[in-house]
Backbone as XML, in Angstrom:
<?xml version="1.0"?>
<chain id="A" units="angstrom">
  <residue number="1" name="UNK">
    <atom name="N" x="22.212" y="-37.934" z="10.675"/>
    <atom name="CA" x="21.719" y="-36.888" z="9.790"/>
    <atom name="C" x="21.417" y="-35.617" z="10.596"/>
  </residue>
  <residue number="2" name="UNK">
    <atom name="N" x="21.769" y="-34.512" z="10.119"/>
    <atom name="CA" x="21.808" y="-32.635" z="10.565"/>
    <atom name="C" x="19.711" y="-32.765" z="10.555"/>
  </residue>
  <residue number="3" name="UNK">
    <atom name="N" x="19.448" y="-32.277" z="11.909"/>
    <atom name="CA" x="18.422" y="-31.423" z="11.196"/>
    <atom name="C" x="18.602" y="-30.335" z="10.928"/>
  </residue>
  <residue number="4" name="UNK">
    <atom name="N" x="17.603" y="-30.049" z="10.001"/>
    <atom name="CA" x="17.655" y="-29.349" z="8.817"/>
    <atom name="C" x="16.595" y="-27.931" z="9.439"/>
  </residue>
  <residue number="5" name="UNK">
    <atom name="N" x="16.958" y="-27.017" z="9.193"/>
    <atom name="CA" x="16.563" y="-25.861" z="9.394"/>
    <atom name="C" x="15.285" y="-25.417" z="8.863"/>
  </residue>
  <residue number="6" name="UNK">
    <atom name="N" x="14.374" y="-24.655" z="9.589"/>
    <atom name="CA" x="13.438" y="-23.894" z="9.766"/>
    <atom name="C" x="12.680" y="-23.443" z="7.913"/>
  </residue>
  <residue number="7" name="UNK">
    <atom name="N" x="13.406" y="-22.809" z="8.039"/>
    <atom name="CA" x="13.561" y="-22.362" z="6.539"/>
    <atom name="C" x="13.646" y="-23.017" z="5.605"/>
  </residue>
  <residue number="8" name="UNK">
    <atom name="N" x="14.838" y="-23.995" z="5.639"/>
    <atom name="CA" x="14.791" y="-24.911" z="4.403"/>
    <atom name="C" x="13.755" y="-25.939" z="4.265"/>
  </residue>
  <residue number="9" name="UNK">
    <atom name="N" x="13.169" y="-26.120" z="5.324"/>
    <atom name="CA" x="11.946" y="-26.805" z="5.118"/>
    <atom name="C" x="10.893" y="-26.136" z="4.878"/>
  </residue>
  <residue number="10" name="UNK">
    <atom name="N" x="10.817" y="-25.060" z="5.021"/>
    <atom name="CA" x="9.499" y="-24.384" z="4.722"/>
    <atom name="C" x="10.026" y="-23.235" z="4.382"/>
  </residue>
  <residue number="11" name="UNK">
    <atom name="N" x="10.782" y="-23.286" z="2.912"/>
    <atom name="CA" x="11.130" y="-22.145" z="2.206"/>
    <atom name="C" x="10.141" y="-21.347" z="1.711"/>
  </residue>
  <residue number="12" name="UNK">
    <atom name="N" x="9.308" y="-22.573" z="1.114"/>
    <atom name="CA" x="8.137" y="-21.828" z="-0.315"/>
    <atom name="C" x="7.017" y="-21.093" z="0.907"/>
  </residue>
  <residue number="13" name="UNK">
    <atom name="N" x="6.502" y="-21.445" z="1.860"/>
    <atom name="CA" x="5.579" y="-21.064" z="2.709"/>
    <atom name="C" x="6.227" y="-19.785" z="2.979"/>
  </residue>
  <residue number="14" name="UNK">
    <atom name="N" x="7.437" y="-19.322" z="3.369"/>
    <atom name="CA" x="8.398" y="-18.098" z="3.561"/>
    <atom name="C" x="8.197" y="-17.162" z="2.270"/>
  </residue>
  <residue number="15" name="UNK">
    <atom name="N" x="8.967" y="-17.820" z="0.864"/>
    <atom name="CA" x="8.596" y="-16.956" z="-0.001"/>
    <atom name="C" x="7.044" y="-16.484" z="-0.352"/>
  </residue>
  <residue number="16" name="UNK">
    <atom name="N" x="6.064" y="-17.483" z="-0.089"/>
    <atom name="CA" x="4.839" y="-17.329" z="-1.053"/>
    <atom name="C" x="4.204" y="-15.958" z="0.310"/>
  </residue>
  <residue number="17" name="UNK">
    <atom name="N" x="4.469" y="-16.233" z="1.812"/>
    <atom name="CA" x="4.211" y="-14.891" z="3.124"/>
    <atom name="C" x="4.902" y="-13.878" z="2.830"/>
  </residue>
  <residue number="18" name="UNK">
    <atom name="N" x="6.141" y="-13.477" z="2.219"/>
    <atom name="CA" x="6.728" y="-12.504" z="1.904"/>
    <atom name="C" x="6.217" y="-11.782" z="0.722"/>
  </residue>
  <residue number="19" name="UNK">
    <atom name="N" x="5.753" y="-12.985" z="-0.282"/>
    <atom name="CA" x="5.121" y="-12.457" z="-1.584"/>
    <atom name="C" x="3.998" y="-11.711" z="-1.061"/>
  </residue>
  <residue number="20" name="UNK">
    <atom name="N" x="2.771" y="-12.383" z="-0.575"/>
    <atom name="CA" x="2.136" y="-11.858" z="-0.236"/>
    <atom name="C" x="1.891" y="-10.647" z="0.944"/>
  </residue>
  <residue number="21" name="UNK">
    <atom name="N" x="2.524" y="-10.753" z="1.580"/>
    <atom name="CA" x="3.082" y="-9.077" z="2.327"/>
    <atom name="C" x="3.140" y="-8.075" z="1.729"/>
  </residue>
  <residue number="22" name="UNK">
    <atom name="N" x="4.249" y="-7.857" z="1.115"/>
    <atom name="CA" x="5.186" y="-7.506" z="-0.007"/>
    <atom name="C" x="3.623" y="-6.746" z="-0.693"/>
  </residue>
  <residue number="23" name="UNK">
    <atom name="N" x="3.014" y="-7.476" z="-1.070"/>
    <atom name="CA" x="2.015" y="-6.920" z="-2.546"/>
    <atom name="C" x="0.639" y="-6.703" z="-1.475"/>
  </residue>
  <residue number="24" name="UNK">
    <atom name="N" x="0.179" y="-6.501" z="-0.205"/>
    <atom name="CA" x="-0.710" y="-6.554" z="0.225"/>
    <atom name="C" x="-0.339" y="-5.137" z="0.577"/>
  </residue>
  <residue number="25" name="UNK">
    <atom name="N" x="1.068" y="-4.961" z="1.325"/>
    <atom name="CA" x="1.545" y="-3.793" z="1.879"/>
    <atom name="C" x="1.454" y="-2.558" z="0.698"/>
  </residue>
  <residue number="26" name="UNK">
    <atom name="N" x="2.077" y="-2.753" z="-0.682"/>
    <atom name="CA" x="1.818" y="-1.597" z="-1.521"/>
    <atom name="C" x="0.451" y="-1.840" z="-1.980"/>
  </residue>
  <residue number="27" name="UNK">
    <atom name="N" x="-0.559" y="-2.656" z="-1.780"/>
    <atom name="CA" x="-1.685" y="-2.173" z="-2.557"/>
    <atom name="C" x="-2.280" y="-1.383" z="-1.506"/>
  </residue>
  <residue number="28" name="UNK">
    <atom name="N" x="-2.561" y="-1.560" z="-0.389"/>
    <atom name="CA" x="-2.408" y="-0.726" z="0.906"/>
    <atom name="C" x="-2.484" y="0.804" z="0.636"/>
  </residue>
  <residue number="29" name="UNK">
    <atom name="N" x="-0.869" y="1.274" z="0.721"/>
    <atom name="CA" x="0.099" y="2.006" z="0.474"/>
    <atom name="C" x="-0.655" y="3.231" z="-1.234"/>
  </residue>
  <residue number="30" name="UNK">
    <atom name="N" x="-0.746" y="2.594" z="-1.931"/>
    <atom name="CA" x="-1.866" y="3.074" z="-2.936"/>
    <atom name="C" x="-3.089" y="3.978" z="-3.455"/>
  </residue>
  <residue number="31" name="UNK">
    <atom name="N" x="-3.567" y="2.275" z="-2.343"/>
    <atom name="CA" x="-5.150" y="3.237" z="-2.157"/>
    <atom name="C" x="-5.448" y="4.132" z="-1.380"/>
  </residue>
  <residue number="32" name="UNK">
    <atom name="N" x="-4.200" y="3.987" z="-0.206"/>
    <atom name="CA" x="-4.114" y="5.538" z="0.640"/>
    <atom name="C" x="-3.379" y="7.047" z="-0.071"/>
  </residue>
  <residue number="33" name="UNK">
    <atom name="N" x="-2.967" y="6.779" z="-0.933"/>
    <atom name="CA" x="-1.934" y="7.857" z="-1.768"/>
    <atom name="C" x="-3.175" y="8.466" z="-2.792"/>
  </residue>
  <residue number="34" name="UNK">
    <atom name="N" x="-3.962" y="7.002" z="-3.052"/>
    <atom name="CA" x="-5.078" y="7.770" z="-3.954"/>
    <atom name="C" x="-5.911" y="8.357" z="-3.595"/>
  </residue>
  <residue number="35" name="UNK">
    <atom name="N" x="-6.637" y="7.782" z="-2.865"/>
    <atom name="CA" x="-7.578" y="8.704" z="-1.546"/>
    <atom name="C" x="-6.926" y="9.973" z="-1.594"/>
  </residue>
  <residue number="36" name="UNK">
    <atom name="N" x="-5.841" y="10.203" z="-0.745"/>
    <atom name="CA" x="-5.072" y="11.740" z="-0.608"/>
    <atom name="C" x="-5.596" y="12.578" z="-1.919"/>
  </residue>
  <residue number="37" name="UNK">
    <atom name="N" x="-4.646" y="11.806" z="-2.672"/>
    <atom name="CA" x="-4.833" y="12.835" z="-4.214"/>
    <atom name="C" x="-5.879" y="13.040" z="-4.009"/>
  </residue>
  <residue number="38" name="UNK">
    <atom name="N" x="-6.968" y="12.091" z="-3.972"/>
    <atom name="CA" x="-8.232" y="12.791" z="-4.346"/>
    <atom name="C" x="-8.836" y="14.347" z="-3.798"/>
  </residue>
  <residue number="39" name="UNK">
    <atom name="N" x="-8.769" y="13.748" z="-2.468"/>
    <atom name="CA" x="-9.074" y="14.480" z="-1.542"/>
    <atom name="C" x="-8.057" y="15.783" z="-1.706"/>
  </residue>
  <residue number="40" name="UNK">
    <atom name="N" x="-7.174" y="16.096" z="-1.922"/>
    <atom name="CA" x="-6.429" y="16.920" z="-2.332"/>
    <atom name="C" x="-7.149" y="17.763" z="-3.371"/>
  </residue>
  <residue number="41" name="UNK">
    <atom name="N" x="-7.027" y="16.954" z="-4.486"/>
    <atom name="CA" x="-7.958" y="17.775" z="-5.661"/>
    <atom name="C" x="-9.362" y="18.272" z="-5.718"/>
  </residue>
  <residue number="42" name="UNK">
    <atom name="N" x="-9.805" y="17.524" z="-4.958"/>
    <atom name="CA" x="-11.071" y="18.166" z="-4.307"/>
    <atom name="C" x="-11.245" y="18.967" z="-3.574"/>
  </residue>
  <residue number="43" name="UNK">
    <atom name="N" x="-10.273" y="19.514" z="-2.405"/>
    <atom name="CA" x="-10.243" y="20.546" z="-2.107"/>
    <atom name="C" x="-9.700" y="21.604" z="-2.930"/>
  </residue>
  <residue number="44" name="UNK">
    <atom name="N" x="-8.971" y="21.393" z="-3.826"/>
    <atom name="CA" x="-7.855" y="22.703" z="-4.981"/>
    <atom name="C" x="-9.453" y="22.976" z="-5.668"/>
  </residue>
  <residue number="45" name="UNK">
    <atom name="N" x="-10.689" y="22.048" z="-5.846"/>
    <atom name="CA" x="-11.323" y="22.808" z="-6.796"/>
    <atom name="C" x="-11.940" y="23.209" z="-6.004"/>
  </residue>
  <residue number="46" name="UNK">
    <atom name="N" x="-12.451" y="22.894" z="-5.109"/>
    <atom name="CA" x="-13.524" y="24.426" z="-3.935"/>
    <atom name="C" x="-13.240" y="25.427" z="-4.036"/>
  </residue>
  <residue number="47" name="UNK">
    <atom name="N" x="-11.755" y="25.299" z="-3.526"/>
    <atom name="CA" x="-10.826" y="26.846" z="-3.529"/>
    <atom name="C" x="-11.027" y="28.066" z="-4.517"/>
  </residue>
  <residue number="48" name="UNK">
    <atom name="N" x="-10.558" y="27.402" z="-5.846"/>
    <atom name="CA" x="-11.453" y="29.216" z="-6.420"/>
    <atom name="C" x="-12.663" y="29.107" z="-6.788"/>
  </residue>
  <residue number="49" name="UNK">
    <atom name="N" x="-13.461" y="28.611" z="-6.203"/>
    <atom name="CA" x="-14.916" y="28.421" z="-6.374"/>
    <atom name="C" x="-14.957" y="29.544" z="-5.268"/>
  </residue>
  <residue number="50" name="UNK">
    <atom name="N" x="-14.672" y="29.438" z="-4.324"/>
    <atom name="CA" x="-14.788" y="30.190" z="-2.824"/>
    <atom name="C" x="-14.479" y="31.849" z="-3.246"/>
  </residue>
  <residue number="51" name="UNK">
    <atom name="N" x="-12.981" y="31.670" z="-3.718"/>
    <atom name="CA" x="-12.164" y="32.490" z="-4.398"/>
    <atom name="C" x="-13.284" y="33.872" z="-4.973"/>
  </residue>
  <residue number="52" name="UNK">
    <atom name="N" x="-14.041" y="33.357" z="-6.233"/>
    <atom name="CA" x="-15.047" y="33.630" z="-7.146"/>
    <atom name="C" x="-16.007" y="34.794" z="-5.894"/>
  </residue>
  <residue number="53" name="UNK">
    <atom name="N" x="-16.012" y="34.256" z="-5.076"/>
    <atom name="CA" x="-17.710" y="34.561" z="-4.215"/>
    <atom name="C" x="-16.827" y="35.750" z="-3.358"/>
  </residue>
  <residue number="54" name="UNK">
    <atom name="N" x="-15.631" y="36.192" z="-3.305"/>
    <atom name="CA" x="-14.982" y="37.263" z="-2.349"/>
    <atom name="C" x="-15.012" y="38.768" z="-3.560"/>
  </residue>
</chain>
């Protein structure tokens, strides 16, 4: 009998680490994009607040 490869024995452990990568990496990815925005928009409203006072 072949042994049997790496993978095929421990497919689901492969898919279920990829799954979870996969969805750890964009929630990640996200909450840094949201942060930005924020921080973005929070500075656009200072701005003509500042604007106002010249």
């Amino acid at each position: 009998m072949k042994p049997q490869s790496w993978i095929r024995r421990n497919w689901l452990w492969a898919a279920g680490g990829a799954f979870l990568t996969i969805h750890l990496t964009t929630w990640l990815m996200q909450r840094a994009i949201k942060s930005s925005v924020r921080s973005e928009a929070a500075a656009l409203k200072q701005k003509p607040a500042e604007e106002k006072l010249d």
